[in-house]
C-alpha positions in Angstrom: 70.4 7.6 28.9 69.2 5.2 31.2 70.6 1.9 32.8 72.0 -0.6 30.3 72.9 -4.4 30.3 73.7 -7.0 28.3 72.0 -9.8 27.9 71.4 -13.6 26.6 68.5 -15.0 24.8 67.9 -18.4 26.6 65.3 -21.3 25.9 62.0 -21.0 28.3 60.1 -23.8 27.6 59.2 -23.4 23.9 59.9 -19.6 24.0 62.6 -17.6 24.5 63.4 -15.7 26.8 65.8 -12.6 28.7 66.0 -12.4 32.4 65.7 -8.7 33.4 68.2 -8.0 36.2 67.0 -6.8 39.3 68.3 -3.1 39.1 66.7 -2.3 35.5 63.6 -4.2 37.1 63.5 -1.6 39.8 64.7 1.3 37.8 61.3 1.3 35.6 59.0 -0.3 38.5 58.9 -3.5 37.3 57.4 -6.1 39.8 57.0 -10.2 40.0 53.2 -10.5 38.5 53.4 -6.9 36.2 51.5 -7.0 33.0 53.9 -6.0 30.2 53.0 -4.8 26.3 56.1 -6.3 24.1 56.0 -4.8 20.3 58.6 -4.2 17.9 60.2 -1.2 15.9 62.7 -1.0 13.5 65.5 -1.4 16.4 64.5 -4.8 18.0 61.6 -5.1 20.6 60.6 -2.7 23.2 58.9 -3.8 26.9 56.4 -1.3 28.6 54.7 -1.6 31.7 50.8 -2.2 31.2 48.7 -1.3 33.9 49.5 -2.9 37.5 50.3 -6.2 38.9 47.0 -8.7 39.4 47.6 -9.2 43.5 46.0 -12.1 45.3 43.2 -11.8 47.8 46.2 -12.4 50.5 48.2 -9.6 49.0 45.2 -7.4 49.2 43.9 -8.0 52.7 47.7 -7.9 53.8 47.8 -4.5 51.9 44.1 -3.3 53.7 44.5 -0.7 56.1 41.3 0.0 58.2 42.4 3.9 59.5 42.7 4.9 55.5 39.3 3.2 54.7 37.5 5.4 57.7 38.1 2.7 60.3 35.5 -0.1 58.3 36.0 -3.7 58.9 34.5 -6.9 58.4 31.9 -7.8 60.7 31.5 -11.5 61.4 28.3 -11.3 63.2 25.2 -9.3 63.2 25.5 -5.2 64.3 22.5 -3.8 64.1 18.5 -4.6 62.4 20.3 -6.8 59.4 17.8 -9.1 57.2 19.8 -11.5 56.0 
């Protein structure tokens, strides 16, 4: 079996809420901004990952790597015959 902890229900606003502690968080790949699916079964409820984390435009240019994308970048000025 995997990594365990127990936790408290706390007030979030008007919902409730359990913090997830940082080593479970990492354990199943959970990240700040991850889309999760919360359902119930006859045990209590049950968190999966769904899909991956909405990043800003920040996050994505800071994640852009030029040599992996053959070398392309923006150009801020005219190359070649462009009609704009």
């Amino acid at each position: 079996m995997g990594k365990t902890a127990t936790l408290t229900v706390q007030q979030w606003g008007n919902s409730l809420a359990v913090r997830i502690p940082a080593a479970l968080a990492r354990k199943v790949n959970f990240v700040v901004g991850q889309p999760v699916e919360i359902s119930t079964d006859d045990f209590g409820v049950v968190v999966h990952r769904k899909g991956s984390p909405k990043l800003t435009l920040e996050q994505r240019l800071a994640a852009f790597d030029p040599e992996k994308h053959g070398g392309e970048v923006i150009i801020s000025s005219r190359v070649g015959a462009e009609v704009f």
